[in-house]
Structures are given as structure tokens and as C-alpha cells.
N, CA, C and O atoms as CSV, one atom per row, in Angstrom:
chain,resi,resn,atom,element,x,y,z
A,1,UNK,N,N,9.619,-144.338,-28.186
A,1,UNK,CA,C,9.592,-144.574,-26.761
A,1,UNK,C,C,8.180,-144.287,-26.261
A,1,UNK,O,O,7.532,-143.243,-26.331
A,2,UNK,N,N,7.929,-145.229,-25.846
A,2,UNK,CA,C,6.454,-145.099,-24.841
A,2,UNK,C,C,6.676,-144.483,-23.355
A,2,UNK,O,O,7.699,-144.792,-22.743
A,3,UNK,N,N,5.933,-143.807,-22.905
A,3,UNK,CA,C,5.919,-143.551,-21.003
A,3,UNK,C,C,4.040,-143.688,-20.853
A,3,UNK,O,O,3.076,-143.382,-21.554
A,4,UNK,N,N,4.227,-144.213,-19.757
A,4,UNK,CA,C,3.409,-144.120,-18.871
A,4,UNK,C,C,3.450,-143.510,-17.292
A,4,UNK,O,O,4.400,-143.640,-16.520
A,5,UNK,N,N,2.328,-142.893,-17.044
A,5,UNK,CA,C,2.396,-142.031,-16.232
A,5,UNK,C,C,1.036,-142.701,-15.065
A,5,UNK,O,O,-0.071,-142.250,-15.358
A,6,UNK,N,N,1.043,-143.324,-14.290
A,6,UNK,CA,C,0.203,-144.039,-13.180
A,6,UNK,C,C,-0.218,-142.443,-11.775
A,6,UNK,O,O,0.383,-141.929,-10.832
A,7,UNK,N,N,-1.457,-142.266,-12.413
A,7,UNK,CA,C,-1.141,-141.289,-11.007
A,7,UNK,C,C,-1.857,-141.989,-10.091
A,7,UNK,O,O,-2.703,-142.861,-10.285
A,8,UNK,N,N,-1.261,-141.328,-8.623
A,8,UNK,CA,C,-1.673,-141.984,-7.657
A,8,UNK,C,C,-1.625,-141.001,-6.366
A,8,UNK,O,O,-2.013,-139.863,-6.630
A,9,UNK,N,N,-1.298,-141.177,-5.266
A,9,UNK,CA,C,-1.751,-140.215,-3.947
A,9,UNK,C,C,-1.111,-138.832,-4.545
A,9,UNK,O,O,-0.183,-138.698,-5.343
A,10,UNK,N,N,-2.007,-137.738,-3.816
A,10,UNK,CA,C,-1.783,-136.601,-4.354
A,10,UNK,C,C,-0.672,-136.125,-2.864
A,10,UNK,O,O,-0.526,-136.694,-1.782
A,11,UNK,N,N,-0.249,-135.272,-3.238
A,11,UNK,CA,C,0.632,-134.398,-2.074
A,11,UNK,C,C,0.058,-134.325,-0.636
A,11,UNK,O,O,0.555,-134.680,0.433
A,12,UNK,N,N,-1.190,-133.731,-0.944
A,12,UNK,CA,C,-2.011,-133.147,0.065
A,12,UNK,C,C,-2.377,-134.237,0.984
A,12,UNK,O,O,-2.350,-134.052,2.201
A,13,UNK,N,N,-2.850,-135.803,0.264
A,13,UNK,CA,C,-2.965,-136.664,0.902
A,13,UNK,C,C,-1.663,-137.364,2.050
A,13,UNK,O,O,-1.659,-137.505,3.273
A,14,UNK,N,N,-0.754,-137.652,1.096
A,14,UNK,CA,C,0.896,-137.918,1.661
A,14,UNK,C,C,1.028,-136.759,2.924
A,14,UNK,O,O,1.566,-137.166,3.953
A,15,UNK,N,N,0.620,-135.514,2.893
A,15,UNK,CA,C,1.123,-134.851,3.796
A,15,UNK,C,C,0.326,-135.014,5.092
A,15,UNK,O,O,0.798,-134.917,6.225
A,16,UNK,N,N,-1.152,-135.318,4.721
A,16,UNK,CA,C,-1.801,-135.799,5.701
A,16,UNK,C,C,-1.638,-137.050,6.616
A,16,UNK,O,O,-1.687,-137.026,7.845
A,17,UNK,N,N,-1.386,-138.411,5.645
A,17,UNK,CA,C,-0.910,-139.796,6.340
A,17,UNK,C,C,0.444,-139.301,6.915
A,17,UNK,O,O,0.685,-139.907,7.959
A,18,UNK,N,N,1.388,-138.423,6.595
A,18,UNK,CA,C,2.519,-138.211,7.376
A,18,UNK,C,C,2.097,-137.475,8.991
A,18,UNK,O,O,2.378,-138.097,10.016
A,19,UNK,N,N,1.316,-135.934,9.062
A,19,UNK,CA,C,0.742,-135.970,10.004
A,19,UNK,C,C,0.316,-136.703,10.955
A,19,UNK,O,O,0.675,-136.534,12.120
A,20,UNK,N,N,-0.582,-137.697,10.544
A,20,UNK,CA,C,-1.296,-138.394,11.045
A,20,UNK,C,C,0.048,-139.398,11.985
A,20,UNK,O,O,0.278,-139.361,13.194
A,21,UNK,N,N,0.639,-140.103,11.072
A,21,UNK,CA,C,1.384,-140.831,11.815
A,21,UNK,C,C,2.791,-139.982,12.861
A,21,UNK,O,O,3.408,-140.685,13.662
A,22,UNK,N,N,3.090,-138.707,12.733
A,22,UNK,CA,C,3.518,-138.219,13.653
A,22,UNK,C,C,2.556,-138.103,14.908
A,22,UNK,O,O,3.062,-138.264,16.018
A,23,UNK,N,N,1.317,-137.857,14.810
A,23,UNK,CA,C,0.671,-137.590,15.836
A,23,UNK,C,C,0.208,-138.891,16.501
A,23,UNK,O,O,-0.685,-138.925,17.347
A,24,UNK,N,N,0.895,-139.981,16.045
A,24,UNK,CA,C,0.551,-140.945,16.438
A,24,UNK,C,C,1.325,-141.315,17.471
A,24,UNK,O,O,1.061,-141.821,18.562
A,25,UNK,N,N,2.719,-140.851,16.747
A,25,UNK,CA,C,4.214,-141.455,17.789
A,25,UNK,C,C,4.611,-140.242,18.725
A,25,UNK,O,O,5.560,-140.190,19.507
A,26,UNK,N,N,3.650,-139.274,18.454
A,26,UNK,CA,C,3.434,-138.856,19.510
A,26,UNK,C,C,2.737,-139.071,20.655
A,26,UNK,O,O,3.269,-138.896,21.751
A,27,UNK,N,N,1.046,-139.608,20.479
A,27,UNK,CA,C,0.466,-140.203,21.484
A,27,UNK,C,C,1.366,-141.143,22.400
A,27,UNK,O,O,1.702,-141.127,23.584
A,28,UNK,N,N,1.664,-142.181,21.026
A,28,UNK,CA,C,2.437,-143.613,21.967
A,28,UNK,C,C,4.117,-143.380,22.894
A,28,UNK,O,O,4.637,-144.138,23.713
A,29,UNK,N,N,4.625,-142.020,22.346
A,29,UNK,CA,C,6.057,-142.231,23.113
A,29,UNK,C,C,5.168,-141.289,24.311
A,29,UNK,O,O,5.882,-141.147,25.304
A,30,UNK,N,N,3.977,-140.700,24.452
A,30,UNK,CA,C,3.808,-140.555,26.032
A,30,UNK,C,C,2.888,-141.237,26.564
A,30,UNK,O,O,2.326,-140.577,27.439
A,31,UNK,N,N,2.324,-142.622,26.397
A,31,UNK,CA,C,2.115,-143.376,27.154
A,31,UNK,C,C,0.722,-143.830,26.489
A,31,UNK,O,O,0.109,-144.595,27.234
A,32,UNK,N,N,0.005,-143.527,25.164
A,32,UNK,CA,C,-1.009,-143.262,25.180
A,32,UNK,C,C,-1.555,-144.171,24.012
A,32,UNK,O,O,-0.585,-144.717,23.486
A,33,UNK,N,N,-2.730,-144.543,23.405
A,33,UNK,CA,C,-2.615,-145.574,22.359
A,33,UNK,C,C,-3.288,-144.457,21.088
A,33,UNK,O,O,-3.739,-143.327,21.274
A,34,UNK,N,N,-3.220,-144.899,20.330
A,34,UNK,CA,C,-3.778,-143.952,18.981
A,34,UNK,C,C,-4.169,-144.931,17.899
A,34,UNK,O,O,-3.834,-146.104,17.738
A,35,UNK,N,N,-5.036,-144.076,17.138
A,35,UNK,CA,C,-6.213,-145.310,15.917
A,35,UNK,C,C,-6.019,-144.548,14.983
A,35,UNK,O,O,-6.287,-143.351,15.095
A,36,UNK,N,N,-5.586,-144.994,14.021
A,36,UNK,CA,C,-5.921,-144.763,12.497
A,36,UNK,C,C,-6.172,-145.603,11.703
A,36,UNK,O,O,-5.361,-146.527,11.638
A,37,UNK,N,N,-7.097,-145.631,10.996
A,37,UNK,CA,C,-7.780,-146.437,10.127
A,37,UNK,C,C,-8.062,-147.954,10.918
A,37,UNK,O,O,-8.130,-149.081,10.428
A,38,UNK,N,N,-8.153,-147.639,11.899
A,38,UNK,CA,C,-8.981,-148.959,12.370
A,38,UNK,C,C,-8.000,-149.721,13.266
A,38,UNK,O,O,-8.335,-150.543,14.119
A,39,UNK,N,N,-6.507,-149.280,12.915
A,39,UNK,CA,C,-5.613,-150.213,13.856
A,39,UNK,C,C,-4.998,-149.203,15.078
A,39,UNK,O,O,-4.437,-148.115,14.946
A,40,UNK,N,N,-5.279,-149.890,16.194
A,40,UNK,CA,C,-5.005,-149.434,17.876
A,40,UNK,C,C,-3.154,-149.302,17.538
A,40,UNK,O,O,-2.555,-150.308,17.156
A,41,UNK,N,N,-2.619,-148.336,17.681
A,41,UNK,CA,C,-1.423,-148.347,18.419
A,41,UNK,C,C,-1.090,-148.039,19.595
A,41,UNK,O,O,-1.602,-147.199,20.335
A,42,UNK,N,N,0.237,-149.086,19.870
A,42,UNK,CA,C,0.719,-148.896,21.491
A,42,UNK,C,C,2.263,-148.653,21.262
A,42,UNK,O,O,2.742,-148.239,20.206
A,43,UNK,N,N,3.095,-149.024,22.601
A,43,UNK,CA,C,4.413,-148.584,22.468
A,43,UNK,C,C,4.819,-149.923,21.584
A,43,UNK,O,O,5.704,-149.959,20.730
A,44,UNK,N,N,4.196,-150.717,21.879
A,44,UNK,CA,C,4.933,-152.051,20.845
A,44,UNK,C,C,4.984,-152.101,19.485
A,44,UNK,O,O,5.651,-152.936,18.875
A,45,UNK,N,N,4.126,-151.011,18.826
A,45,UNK,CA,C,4.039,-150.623,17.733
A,45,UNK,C,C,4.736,-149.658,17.093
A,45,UNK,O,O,4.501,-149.246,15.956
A,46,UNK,N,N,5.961,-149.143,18.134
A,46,UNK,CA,C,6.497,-148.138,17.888
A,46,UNK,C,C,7.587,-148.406,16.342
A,46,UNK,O,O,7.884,-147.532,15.529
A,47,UNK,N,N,7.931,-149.603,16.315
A,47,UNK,CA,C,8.703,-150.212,14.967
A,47,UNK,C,C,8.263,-149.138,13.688
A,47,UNK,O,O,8.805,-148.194,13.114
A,48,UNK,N,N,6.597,-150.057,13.573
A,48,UNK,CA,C,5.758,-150.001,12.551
A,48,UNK,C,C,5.537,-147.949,12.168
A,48,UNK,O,O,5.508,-147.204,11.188
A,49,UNK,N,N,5.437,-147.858,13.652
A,49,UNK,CA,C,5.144,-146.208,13.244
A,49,UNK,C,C,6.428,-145.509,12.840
A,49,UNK,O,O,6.306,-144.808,11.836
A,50,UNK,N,N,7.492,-145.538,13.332
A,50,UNK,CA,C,8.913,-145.095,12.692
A,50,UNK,C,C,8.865,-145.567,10.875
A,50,UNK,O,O,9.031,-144.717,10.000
A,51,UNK,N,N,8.683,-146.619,10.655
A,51,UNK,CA,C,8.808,-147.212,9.412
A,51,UNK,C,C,7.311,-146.044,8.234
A,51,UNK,O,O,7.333,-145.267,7.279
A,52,UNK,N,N,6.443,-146.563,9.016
A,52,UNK,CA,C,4.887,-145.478,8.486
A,52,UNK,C,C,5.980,-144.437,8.256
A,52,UNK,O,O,6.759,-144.650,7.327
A,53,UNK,N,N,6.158,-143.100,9.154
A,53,UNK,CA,C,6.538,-141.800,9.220
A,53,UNK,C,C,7.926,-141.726,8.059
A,53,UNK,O,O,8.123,-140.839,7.228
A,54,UNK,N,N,8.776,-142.960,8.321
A,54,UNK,CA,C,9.906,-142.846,7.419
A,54,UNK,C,C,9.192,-142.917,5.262
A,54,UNK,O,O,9.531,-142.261,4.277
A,55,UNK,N,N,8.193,-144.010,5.454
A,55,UNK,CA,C,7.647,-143.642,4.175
A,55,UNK,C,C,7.112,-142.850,3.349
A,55,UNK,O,O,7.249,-142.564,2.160
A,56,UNK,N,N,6.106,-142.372,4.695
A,56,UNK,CA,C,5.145,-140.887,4.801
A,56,UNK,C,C,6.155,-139.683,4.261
A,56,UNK,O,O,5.834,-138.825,3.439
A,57,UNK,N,N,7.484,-139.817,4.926
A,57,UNK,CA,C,8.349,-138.342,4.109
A,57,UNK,C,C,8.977,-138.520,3.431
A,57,UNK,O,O,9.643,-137.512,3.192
A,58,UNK,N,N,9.349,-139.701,2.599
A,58,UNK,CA,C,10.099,-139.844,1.224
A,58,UNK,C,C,8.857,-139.942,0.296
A,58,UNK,O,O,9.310,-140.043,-0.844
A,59,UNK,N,N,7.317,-139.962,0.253
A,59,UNK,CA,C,6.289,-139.906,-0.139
A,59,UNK,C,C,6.144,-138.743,-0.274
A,59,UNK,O,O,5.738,-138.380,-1.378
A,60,UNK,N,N,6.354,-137.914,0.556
A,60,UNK,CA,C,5.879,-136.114,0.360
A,60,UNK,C,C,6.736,-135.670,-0.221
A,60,UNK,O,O,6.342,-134.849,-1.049
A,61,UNK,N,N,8.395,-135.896,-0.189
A,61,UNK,CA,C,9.293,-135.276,-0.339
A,61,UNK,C,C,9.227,-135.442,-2.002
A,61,UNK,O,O,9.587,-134.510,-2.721
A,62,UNK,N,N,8.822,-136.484,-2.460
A,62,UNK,CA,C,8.805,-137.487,-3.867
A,62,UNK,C,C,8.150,-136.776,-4.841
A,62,UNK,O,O,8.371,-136.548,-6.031
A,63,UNK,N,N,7.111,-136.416,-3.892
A,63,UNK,CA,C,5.995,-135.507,-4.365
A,63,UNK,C,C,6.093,-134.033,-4.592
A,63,UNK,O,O,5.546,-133.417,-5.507
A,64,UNK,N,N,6.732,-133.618,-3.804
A,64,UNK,CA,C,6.746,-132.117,-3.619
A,64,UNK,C,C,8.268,-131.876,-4.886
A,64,UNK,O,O,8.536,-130.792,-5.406
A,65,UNK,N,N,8.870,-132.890,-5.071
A,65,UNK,CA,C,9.711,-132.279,-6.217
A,65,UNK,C,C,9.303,-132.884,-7.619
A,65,UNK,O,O,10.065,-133.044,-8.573
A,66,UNK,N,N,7.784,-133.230,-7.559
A,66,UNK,CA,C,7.335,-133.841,-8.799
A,66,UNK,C,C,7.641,-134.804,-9.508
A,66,UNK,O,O,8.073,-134.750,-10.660
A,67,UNK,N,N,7.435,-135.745,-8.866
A,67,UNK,CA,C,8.075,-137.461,-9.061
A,67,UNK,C,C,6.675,-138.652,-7.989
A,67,UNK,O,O,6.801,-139.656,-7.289
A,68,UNK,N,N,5.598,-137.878,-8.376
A,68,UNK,CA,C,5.124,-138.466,-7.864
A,68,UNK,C,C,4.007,-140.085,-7.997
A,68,UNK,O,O,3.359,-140.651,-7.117
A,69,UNK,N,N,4.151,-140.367,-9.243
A,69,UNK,CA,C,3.648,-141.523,-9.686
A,69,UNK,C,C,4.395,-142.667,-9.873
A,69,UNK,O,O,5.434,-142.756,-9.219
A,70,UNK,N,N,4.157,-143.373,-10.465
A,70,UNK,CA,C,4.888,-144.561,-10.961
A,70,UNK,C,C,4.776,-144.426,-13.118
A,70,UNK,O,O,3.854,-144.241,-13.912
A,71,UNK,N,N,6.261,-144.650,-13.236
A,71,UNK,CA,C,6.603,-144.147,-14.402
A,71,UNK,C,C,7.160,-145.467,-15.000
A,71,UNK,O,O,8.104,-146.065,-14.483
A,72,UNK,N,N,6.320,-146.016,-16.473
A,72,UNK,CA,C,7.138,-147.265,-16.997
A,72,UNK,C,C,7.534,-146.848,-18.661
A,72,UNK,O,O,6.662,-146.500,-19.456
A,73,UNK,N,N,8.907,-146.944,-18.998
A,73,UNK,CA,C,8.782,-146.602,-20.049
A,73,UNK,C,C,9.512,-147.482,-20.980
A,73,UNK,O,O,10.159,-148.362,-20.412
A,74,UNK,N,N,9.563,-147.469,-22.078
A,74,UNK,CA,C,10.431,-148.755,-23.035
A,74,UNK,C,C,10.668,-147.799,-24.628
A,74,UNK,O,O,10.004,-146.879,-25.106
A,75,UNK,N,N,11.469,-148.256,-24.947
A,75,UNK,CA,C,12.044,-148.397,-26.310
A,75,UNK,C,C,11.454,-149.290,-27.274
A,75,UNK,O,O,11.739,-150.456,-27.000
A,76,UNK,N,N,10.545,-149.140,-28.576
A,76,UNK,CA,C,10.790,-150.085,-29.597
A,76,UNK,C,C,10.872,-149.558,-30.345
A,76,UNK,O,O,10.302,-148.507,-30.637
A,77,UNK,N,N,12.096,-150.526,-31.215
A,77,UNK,CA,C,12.423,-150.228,-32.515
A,77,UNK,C,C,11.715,-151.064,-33.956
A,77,UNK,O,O,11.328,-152.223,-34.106
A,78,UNK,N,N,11.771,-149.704,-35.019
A,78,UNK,CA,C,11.127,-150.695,-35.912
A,78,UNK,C,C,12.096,-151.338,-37.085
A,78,UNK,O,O,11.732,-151.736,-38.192
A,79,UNK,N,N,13.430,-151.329,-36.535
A,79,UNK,CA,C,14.438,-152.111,-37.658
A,79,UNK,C,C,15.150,-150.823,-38.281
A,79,UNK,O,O,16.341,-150.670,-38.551
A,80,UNK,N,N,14.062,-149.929,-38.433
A,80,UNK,CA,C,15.283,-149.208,-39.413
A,80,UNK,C,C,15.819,-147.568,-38.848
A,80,UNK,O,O,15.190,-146.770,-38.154
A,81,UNK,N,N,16.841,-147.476,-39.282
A,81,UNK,CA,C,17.788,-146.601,-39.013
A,81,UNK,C,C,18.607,-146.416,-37.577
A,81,UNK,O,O,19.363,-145.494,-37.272
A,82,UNK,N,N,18.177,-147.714,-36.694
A,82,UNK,CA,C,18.988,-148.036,-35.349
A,82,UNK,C,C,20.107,-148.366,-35.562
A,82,UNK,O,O,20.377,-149.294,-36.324
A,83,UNK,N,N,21.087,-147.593,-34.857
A,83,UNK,CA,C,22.524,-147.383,-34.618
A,83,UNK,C,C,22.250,-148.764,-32.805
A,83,UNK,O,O,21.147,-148.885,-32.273
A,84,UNK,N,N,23.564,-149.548,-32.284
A,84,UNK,CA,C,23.604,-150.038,-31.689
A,84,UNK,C,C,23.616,-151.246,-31.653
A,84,UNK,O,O,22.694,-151.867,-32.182
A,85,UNK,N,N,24.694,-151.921,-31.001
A,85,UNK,CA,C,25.002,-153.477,-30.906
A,85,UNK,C,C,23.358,-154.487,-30.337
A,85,UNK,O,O,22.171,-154.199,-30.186
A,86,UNK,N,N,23.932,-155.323,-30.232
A,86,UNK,CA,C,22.811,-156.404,-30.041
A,86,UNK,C,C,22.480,-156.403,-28.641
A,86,UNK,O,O,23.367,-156.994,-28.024
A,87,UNK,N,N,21.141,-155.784,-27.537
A,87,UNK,CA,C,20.964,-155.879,-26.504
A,87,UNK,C,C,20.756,-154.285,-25.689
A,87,UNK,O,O,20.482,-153.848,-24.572
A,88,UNK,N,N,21.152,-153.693,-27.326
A,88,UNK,CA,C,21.546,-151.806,-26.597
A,88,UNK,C,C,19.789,-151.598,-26.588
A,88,UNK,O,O,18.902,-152.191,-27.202
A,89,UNK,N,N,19.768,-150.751,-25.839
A,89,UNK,CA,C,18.601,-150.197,-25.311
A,89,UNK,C,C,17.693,-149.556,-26.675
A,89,UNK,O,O,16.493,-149.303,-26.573
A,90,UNK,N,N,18.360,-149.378,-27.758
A,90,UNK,CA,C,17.411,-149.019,-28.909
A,90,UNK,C,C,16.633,-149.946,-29.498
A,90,UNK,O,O,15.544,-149.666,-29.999
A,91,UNK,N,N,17.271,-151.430,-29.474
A,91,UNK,CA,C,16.831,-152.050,-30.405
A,91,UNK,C,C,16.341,-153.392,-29.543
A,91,UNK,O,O,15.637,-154.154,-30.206
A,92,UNK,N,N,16.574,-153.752,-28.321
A,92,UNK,CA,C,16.111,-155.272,-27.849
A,92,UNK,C,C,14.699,-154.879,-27.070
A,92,UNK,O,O,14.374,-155.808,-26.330
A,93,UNK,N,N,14.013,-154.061,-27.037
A,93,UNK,CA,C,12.239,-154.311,-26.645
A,93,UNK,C,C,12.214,-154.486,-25.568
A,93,UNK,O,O,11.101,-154.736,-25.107
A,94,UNK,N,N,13.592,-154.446,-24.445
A,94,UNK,CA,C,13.270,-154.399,-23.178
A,94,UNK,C,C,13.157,-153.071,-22.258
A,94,UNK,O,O,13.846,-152.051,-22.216
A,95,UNK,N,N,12.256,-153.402,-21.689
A,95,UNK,CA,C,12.001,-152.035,-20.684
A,95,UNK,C,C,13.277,-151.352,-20.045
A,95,UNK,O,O,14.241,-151.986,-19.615
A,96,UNK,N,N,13.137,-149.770,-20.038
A,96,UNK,CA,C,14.227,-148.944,-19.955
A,96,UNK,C,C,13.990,-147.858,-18.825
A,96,UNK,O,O,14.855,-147.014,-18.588
């Protein structure tokens, strides 16, 4: 079995873009516009920032119990001594 391990945003970062976008929907639910990274928010944007904040904490949360990359792993077999029908996860070379 092979794994790969992709790292990518660290905690510290995730906890920051989560910040950030609370303090955003905070500006806009009192009347006010807010910038991050270059894009103006208003109340019409309020969708986009619920959706941001909802990612932002399954991102930290992902993170903080150590699951934080992207993980690909597979099975190959080399013919011998595999137990399993035709398609079982030991022996057909497809990703698992």
C-alpha cells in the first residue's frame, strides 16, 4: 500500500481566514463593507461570507484533530499470496 500525504494550510493559517471572515460578517450585518484580499464586502455578500466562515471551521476543526491534508492511497498487488475475489481491494489496482 502506498499513501500520500499533500500538506497544505497549516492550522494557524485556517484559524486566521476563519477570523478574518467572522470579522467580516461582522462589519456587514452592521451596516458596514469589509476587504479581504482585495474583494469589497457588503450585505449582498452575506451568502458568500456564511459559506467562507462555514468552510473556515470544518478547515480548523479538520485540522485541529489532525486530518489536515489531502491523503491518496492504493493497494498493489504483486500476484502472489493474495487472498480475495476478483475486484477486492487487494488485488484490482484501484484506488482505496
Amino acid at each position: 500500500m502506498v499513501s500520500i500525504h499533500m500538506a497544505g494550510i497549516t492550522l494557524q493559517q485556517a484559524q486566521a481566514q476563519l477570523d478574518a471572515w467572522i470579522a467580516a460578517n461582522t462589519a456587514v450585518a452592521a451596516g458596514q463593507s469589509y476587504s479581504i484580499g482585495g474583494r469589497s464586502l457588503t450585505r449582498v455578500n452575506a451568502a458568500e461570507i456564511l459559506n467562507q466562515i462555514e468552510f473556515w471551521e470544518r478547515r480548523v476543526v479538520r485540522l485541529s484533530n489532525g486530518r489536515g491534508g489531502i491523503r491518496v492511497r492504493y493497494a498493489q498487488s504483486n500476484g502472489q499470496g493474495q487472498q480475495g475475489g476478483q475486484g477486492s481491494p487487494s488485488n484490482s489496482g484501484i484506488p482505496w
